[in-house]
N, C-alpha and C positions, 0 to 999 in steps of 0.2 A: 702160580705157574712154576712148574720143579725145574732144575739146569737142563736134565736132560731133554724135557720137550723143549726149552728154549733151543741147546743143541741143534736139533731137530731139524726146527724152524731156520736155523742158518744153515743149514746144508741143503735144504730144499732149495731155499733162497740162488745159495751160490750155481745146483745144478742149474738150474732157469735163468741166471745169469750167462754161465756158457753153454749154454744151450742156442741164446739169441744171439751172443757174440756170434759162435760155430755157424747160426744161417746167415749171418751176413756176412760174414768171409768169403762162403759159398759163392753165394749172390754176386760178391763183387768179382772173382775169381770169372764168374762164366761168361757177365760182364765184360771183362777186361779181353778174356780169352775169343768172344766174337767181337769188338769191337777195336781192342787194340794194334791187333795187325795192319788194320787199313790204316789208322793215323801213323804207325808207325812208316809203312807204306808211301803213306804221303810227305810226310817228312822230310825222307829221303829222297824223294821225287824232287822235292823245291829244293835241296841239297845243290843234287845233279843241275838244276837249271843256274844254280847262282854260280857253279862251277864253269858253265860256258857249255856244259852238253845238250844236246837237243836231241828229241826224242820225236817220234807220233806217237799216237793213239795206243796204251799198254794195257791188255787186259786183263781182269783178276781175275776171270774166268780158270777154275782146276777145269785139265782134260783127264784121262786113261789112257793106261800104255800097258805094254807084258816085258816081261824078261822073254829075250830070242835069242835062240840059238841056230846057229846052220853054219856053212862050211863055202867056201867060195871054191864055185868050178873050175877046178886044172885035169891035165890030161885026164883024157876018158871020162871026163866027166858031163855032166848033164849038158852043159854049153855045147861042148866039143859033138855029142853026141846029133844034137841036133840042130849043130852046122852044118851036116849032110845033106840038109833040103837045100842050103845057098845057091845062086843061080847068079848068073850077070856079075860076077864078081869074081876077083883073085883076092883069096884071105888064106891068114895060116895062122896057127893058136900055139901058142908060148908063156908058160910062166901062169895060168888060168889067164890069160889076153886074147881076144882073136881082134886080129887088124884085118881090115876090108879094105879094098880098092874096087869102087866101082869100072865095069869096062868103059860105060859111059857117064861121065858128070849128068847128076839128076838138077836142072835149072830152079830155083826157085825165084821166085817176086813179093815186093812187101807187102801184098795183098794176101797172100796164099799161102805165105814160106811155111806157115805149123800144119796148118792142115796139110800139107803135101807129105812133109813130113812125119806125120801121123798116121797118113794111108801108106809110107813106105813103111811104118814098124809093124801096120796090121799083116805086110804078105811076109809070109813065112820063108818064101825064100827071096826075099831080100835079106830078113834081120828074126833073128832064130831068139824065140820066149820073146818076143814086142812087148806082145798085150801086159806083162810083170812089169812096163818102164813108165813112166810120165816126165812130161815135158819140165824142167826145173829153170824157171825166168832167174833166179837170182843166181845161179852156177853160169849161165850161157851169157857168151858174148858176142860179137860180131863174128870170130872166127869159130866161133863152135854151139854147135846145139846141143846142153847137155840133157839127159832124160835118167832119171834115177827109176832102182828098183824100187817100187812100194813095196812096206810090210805092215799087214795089217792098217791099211789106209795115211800112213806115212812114209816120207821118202826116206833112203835108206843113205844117211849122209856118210858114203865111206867109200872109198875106189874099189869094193866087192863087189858092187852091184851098179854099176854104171855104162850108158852107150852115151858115146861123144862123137857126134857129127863135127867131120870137117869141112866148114866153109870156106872158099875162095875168094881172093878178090872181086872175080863176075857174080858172085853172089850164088854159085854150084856146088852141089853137095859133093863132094869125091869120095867118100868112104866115110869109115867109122872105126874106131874100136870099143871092146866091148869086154864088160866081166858081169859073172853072175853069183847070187849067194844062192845056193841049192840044199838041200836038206831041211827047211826051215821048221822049226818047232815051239809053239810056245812053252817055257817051262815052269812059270805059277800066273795065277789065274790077276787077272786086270784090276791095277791101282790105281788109286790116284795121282794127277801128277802136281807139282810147284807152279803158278800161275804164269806167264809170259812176264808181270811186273814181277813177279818176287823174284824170279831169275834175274833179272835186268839190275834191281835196287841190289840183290845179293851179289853180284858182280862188283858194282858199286863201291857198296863195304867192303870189298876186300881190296881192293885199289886195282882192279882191274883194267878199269878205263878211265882213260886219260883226262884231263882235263881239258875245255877246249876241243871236242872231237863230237861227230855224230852214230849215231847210231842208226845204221841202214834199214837194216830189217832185222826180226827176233822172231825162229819159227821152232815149233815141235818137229820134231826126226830121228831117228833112229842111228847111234853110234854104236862104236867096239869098245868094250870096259878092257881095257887093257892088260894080258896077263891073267886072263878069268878062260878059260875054256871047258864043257865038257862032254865027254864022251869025245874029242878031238874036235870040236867044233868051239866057235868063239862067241860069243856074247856079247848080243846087241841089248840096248836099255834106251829108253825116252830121255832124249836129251833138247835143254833150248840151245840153238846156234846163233848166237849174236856176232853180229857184224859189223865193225864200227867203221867208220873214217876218222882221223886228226884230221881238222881242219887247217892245220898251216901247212904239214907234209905233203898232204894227201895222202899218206899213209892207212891201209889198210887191214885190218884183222880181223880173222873171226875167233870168237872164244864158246865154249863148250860148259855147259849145267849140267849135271845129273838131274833129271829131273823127277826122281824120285826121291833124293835123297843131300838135295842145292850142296853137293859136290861139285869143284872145279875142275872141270878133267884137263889134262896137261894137253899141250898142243901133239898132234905128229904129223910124220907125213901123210897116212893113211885118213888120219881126220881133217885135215884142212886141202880145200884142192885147190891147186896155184891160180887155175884161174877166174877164181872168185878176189884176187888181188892185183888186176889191173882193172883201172879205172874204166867207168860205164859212163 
């Protein structure tokens, strides 16, 4: 046998050596990449519980969202326009705001109070675009029923698009105020989002929440990316709204994911609404 076919023989050797190294790198790589997230996942999960957090039920479930854009109605605008049908009511519009004062307090009972409620957004002229609000249980309190705009099958967590029922003592509705986002448009086509747990554990890792503190609820909604607009209008994106409580304060907050992109968006006024911070 000559050097060179020895040669040979050791080069074949070596491709076929990394050849099998190269597929099981693969292998563990895809491995690692479906299976690793969950432990990691979990990890942090038993983290958050030896820290005093308490949680329910967090799903890994990814949803779909869009990038949106539109414009919140002020003067002459789509609101405004069809507040002309209102009836039984003194209302005046400011600022994209209209405030109502019913002529007469609408009674409600704890048997009835949404549905009543609900047939008052369906007439047009009581409450102008209804059918664009749903009822939002984790925004409303005793004194108020709030009803956010939906887009595209989620609430639209941001004072753009909001009607808030005021309640009274006797438990009567006396009016409302009211804003809307008009123009809406999606601008690329439907992604995936961060799971409800990775939002929560990614909060987490960044010392978001407190030690010692719960976590109310954690839902899909739609925010304003701040400082993003185009063609004059703002930019809404799938975001998770987590809600916690300190448990020694009772201290409350809500905190904001991108949920495209498990960015922490900073608090503002327009994304957190005061009265999801008194106590239920």
């Amino acid at each position: 046998m000559n050097f060179k076919r020895i040669q040979w023989i050791f080069i074949l050797a070596f491709l076929l050596f990394d050849i099998l190294i190269g597929s099981s790198l693969i292998l563990e790589t895809r491995f690692t990449v479906s299976n690793g997230q969950p432990n990691r996942q979990s990890t942090v999960l038993k983290e958050m519980h030896n820290d005093s957090i308490s949680y329910g039920e967090l799903s890994n479930k990814q949803q779909t969202g869009y990038y949106i854009a539109g414009k919140r109605s002020t003067d002459g605008g789509t609101l405004e326009q069809e507040s002309g049908r209102l009836r039984n009511q003194n209302f005046h519009f400011s600022s994209g705001t209209l405030t109502s004062d019913f002529d007469k307090p609408i009674r409600l009972s704890k048997e009835n109070s949404l549905r009543r409620v609900n047939r008052l957004l369906k007439n047009k002229k009581m409450v102008a675009l209804g059918a664009n609000y749903r009822y939002d249980k984790e925004l409303s309190d005793k004194n108020t029923l709030v009803y956010t705009q939906m887009l595209e099958g989620k609430p639209l967590i941001s004072n753009d698009g909001q009607i808030r029922f005021r309640v009274n003592s006797d438990r009567e509705v006396t009016g409302y105020t009211q804003t809307y986002l008009q123009d809406v448009e999606i601008l690329r086509q439907r992604s995936n989002t961060i799971s409800q747990q990775r939002a929560v554990t990614w909060l987490y890792k960044h010392n978001q929440i407190p030690n010692n503190s719960r976590i109310r609820w954690a839902r899909l909604s739609y925010a304003k990316l701040l400082n993003t607009t185009t063609d004059d209008k703002a930019v809404y994106v799938p975001t998770w709204v987590v809600e916690i409580k300190t448990k020694n304060s009772g201290a409350i907050q809500q905190l904001e994911v991108n949920a495209f992109n498990s960015t922490v968006m900073k608090e503002t006024p327009d994304s957190i609404n005061t009265n999801s911070l008194n106590n239920k």
